[in-house]
N, CA, C and O atoms as a GROMACS GRO file, in nm:
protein
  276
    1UNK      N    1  -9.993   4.600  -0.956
    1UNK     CA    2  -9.883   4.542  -0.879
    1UNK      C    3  -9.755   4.550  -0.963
    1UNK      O    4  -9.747   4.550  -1.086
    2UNK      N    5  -9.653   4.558  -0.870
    2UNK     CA    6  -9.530   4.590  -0.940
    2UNK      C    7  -9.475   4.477  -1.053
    2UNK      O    8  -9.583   4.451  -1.106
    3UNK      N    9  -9.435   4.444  -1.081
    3UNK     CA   10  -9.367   4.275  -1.193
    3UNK      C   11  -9.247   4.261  -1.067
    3UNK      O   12  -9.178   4.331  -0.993
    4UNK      N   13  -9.284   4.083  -1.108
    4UNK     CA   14  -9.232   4.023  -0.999
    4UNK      C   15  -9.126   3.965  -1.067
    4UNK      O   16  -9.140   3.906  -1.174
    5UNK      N   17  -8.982   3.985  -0.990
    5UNK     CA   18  -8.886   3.933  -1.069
    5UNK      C   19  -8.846   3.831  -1.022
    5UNK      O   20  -8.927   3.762  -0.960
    6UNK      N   21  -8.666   3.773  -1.041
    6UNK     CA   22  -8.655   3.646  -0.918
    6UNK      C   23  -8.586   3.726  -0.829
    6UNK      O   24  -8.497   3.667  -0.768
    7UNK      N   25  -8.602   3.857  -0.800
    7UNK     CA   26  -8.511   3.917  -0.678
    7UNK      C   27  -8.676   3.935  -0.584
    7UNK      O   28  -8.692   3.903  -0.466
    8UNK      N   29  -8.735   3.968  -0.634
    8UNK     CA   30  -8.852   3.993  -0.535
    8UNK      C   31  -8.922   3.855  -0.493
    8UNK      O   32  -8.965   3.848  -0.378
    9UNK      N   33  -8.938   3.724  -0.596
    9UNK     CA   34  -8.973   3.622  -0.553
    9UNK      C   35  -8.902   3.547  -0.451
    9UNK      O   36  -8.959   3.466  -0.378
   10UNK      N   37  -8.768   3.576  -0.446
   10UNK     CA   38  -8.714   3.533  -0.385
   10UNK      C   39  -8.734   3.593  -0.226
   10UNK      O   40  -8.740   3.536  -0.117
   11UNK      N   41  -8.738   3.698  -0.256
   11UNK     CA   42  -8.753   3.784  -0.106
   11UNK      C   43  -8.871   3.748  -0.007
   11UNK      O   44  -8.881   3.727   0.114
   12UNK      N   45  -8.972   3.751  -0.135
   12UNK     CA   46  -9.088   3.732  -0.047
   12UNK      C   47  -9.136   3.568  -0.015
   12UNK      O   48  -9.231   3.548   0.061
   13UNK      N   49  -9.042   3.423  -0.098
   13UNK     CA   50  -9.039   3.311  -0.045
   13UNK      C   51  -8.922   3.335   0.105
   13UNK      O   52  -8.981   3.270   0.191
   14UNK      N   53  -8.807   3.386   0.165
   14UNK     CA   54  -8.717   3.406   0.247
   14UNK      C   55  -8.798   3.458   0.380
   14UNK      O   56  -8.780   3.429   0.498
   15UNK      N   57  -8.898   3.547   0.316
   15UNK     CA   58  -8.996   3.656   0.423
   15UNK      C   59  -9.096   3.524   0.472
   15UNK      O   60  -9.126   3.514   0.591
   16UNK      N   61  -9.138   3.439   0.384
   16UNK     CA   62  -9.226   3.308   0.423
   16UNK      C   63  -9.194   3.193   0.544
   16UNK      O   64  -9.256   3.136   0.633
   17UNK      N   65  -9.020   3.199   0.473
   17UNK     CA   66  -8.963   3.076   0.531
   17UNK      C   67  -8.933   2.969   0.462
   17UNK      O   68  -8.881   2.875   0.521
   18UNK      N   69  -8.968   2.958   0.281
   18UNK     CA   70  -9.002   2.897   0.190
   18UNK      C   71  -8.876   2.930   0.144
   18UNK      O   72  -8.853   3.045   0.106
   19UNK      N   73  -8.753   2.804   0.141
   19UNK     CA   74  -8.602   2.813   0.039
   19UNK      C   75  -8.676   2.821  -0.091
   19UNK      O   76  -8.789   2.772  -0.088
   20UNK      N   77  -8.632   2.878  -0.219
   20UNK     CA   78  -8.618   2.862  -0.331
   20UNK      C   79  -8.493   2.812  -0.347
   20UNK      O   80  -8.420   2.857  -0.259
   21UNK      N   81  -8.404   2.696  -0.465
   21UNK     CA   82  -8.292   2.685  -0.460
   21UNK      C   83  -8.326   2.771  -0.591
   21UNK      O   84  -8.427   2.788  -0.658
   22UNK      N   85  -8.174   2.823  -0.597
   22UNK     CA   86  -8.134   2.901  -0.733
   22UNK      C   87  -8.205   2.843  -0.827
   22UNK      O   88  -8.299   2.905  -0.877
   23UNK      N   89  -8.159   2.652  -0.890
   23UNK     CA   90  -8.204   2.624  -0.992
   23UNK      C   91  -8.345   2.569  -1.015
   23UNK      O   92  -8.386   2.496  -1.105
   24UNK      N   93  -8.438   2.647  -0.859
   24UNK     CA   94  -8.611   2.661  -0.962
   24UNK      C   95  -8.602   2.775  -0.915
   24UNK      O   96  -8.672   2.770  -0.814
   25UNK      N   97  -8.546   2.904  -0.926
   25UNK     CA   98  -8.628   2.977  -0.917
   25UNK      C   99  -8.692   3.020  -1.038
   25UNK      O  100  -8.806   3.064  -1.037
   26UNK      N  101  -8.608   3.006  -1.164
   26UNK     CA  102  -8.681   3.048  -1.268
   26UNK      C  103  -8.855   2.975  -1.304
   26UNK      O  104  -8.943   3.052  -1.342
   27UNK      N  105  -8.884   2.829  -1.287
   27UNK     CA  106  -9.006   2.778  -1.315
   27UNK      C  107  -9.092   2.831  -1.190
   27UNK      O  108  -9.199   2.881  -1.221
   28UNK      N  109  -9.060   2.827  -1.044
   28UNK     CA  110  -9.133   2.920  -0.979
   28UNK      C  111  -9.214   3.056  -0.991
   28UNK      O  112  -9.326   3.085  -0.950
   29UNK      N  113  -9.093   3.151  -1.082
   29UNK     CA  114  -9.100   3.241  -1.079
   29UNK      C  115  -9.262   3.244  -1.215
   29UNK      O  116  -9.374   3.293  -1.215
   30UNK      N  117  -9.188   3.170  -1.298
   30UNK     CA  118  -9.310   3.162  -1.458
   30UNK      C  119  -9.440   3.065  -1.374
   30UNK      O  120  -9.517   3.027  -1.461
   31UNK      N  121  -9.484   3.017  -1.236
   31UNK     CA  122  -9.586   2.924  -1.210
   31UNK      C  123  -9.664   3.062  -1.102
   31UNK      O  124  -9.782   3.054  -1.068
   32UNK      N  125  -9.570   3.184  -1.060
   32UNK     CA  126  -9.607   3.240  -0.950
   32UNK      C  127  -9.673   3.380  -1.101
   32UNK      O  128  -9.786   3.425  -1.112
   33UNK      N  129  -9.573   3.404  -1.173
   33UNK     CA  130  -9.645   3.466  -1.266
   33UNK      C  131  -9.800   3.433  -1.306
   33UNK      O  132  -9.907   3.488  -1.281
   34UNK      N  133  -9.770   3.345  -1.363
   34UNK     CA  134  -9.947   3.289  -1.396
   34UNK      C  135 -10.055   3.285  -1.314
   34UNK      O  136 -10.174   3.288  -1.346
   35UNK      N  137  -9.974   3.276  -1.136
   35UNK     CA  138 -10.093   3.302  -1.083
   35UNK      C  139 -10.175   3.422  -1.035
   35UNK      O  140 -10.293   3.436  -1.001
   36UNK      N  141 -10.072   3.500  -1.047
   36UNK     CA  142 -10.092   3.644  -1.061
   36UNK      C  143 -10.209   3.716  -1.164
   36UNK      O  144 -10.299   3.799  -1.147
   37UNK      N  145 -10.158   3.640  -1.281
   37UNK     CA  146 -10.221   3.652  -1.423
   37UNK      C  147 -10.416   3.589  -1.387
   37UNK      O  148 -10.532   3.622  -1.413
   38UNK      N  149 -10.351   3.505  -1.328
   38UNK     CA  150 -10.542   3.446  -1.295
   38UNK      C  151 -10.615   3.561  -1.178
   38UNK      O  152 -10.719   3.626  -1.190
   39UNK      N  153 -10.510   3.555  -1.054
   39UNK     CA  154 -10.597   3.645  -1.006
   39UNK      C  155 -10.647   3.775  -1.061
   39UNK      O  156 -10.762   3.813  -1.046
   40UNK      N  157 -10.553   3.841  -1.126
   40UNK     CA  158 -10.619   3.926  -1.245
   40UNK      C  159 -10.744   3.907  -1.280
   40UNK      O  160 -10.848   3.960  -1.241
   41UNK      N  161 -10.720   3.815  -1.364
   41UNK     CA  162 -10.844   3.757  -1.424
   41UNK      C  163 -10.999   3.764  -1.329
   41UNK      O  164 -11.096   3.838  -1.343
   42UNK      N  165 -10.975   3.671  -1.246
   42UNK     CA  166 -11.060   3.673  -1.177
   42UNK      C  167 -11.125   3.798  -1.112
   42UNK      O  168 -11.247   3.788  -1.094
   43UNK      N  169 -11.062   3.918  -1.072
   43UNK     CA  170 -11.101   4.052  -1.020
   43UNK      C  171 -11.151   4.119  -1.119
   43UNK      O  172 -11.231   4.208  -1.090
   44UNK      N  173 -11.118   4.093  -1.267
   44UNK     CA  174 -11.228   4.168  -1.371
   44UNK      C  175 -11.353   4.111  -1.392
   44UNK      O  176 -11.442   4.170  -1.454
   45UNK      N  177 -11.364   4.005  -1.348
   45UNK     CA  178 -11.522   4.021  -1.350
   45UNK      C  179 -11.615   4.050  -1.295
   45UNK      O  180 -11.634   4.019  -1.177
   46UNK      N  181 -11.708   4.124  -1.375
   46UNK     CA  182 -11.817   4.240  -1.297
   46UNK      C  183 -11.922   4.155  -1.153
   46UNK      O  184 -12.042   4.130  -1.167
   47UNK      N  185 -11.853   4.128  -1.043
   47UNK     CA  186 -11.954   4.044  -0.975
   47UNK      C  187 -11.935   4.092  -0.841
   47UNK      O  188 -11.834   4.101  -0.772
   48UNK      N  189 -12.069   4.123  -0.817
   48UNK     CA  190 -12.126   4.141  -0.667
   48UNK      C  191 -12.000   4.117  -0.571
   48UNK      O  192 -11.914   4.031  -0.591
   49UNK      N  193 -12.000   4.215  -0.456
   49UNK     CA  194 -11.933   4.162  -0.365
   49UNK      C  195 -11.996   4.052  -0.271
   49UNK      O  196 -11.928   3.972  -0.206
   50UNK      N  197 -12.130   4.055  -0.270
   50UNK     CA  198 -12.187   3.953  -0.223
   50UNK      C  199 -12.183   3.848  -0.309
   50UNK      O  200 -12.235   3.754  -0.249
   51UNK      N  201 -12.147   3.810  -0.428
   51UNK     CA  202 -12.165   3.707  -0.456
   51UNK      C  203 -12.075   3.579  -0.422
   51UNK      O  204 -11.956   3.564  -0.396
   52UNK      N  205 -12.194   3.488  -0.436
   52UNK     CA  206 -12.140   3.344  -0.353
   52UNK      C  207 -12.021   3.268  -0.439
   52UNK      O  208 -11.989   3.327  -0.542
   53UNK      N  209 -11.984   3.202  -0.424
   53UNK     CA  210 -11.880   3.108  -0.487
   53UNK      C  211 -11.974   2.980  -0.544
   53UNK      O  212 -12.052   2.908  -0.482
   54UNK      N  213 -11.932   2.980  -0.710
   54UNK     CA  214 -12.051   2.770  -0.721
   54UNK      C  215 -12.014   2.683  -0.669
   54UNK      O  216 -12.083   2.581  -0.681
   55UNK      N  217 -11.936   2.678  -0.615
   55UNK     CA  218 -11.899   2.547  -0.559
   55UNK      C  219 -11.901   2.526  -0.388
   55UNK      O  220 -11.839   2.596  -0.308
   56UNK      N  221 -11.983   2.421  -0.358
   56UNK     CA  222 -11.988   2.414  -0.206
   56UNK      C  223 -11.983   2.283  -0.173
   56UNK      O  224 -11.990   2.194  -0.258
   57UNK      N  225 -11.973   2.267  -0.068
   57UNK     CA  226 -11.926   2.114   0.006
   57UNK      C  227 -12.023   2.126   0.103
   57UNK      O  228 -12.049   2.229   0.165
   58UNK      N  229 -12.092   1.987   0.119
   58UNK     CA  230 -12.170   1.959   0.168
   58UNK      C  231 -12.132   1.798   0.280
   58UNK      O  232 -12.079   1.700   0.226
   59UNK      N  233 -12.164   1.795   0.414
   59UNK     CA  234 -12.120   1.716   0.493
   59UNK      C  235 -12.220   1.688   0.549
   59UNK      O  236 -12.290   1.771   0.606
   60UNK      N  237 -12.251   1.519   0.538
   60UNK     CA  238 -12.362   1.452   0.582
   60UNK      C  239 -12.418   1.520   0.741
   60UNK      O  240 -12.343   1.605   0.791
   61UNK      N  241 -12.478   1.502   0.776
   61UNK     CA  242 -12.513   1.554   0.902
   61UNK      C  243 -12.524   1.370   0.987
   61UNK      O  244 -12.530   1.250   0.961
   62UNK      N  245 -12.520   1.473   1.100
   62UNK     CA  246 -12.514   1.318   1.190
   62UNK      C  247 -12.565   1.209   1.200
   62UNK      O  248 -12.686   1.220   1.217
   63UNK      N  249 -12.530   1.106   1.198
   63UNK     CA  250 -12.660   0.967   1.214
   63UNK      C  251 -12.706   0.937   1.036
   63UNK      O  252 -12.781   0.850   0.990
   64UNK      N  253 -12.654   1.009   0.990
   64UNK     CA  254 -12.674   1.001   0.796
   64UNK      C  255 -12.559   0.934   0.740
   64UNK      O  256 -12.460   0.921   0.812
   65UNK      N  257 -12.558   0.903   0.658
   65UNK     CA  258 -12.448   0.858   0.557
   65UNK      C  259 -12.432   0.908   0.394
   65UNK      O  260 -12.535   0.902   0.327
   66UNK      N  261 -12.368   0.933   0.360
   66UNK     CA  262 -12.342   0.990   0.250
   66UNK      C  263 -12.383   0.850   0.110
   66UNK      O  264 -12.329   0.739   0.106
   67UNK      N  265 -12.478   0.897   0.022
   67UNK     CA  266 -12.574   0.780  -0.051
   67UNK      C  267 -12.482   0.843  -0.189
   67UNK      O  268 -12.516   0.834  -0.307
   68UNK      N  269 -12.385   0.896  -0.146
   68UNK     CA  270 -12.293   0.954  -0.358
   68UNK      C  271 -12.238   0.820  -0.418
   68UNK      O  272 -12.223   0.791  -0.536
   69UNK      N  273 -12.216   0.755  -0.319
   69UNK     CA  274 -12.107   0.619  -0.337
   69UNK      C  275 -11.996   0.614  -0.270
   69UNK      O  276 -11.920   0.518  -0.283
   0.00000   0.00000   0.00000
């Protein structure tokens, strides 16, 4: 992906509907970086396209109550 500057962050918060004011775009810009940086992250690791996610949520079923506390 190309590097995201504050001319393109800006464009593509305007394309959203999402104001940036001038004076965040810079901490936006270094919070939208990083997340970039994770999704990175996350796509190098060697894992199944089938694989599941660990984390799941679970919702009592009817007439039950939830015994977690």
């Amino acid at each position: 992906m190309a590097e995201v500057d504050k001319a393109l962050l800006q464009t593509l918060a305007e394309a959203n509907g999402i104001p940036i004011p001038e004076d965040r775009l810079e901490v936006v810009l270094k919070q939208y970086q990083t997340y970039l940086g994770i999704l990175n992250q996350l796509e190098s690791f060697p894992l199944d396209r089938e694989a599941e996610p660990s984390l799941t949520f679970i919702l009592p079923a009817e007439g039950t109550r939830d015994r977690r506390g």
